[in-house]
N, C-alpha and C positions, 0 to 999 in steps of 0.2 A: 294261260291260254296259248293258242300253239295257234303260229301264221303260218298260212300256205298260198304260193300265187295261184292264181286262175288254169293257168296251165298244167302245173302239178294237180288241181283235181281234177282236170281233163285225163289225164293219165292214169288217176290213181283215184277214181272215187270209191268207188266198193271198198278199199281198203279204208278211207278215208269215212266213210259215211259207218262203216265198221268201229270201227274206233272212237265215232263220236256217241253213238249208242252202247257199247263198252263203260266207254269211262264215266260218260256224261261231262265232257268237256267241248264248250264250242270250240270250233275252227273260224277264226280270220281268216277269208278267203280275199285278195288281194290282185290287183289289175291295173297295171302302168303305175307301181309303187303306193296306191291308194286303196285304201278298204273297199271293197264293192261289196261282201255279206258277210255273213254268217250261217254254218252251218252248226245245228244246235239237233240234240234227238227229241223226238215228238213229246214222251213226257214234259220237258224243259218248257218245248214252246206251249204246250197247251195250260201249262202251269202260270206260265208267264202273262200268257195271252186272260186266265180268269184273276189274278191279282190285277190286271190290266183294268178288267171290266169292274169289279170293288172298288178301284180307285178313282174312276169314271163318275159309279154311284153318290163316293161321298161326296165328290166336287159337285155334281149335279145338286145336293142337296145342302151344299153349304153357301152355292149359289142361289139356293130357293131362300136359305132363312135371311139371307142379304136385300133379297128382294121383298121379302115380307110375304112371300106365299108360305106360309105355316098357317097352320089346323092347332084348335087345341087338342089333349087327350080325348076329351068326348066327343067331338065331332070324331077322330080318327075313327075311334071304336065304332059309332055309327055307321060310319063309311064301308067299314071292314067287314061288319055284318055284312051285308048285300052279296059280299062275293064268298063268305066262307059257311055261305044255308048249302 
């Protein structure tokens, strides 16, 4: 992964935003020696951003079986009717 300070993409973003849709390599963007982003091309992030939301679901739902909110099979299927008439 390729680091660039703040300033360099102030100067050089088109080339810079070029490059990272090219390769599909993010950019470490960088501000007073410290990480401040990421420049990523939109495939990447939207790719990121729906494994993000799948890994949300299973948590969500591995918190429910902890909790005791589970259904059995037949109740689901009951359930499921109502919304797939």
């Amino acid at each position: 992964m390729r680091t660039e300070l703040v300033t360099t993409l102030k100067r050089k973003a088109t080339e810079i935003i070029s490059e990272v849709g090219r390769k599909r390599v993010p950019v470490l963007i960088t501000q007073h020696g410290r990480p401040a982003a990421y420049v990523v091309d939109v495939e990447t992030y939207e790719r990121l951003n729906q494994r993000l939301s799948i890994l949300e679901g299973i948590a969500r739902g591995e918190r429910a079986i902890e909790q005791g909110r589970v259904v059995s099979h037949g109740e689901a299927k009951k359930r499921m009717a109502r919304w797939l008439r």
